[in-house]
C-alpha positions in Angstrom: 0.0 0.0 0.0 1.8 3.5 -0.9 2.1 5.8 1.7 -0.6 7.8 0.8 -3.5 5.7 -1.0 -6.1 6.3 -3.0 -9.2 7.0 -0.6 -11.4 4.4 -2.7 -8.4 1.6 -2.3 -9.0 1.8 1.7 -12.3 0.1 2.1 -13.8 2.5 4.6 -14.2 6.4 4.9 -11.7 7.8 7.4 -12.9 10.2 9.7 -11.2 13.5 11.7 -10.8 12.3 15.4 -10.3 13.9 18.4 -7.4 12.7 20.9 -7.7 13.6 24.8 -5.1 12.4 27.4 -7.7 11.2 30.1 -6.7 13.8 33.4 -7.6 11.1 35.6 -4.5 7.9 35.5 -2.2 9.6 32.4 -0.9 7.7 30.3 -4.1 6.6 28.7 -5.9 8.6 25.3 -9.7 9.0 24.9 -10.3 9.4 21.2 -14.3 10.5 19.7 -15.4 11.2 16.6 -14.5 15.2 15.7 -17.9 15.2 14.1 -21.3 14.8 17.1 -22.9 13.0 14.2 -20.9 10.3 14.5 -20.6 9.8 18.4 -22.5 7.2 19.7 -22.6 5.3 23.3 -19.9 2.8 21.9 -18.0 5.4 19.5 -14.9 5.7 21.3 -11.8 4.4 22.0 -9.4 4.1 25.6 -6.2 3.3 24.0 -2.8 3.3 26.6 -0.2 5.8 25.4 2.2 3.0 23.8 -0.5 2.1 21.4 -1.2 5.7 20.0 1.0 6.7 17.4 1.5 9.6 14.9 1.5 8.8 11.4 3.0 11.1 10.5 5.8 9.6 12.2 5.4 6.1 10.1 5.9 7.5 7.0 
């Protein structure tokens, strides 16, 4: 896969999150949906910081 497919090669629509280190432990990331539309009661993601990652940085 180049690094930067064609939009229509991915399979899905990719969508602009939101990343929020949780105040409460550290070290863990909440990420939502930018767009309300799309939030939902099981729309988000507690990921620990080792498994968020820049992209930018994989390139």
């Amino acid at each position: 896969m180049p690094a930067d497919p064609d939009p229509d090669d991915l399979g899905y629509d990719p969508l602009e999150l939101d990343i929020t280190e949780s105040s409460a432990d550290g070290g863990h990331y909440v990420i939502l949906p930018h767009d309300e539309e799309f939030l939902r009661d099981d729309a988000f993601i507690v990921a620990e910081e080792d498994a968020v990652v820049s992209l930018d940085d994989r390139i």
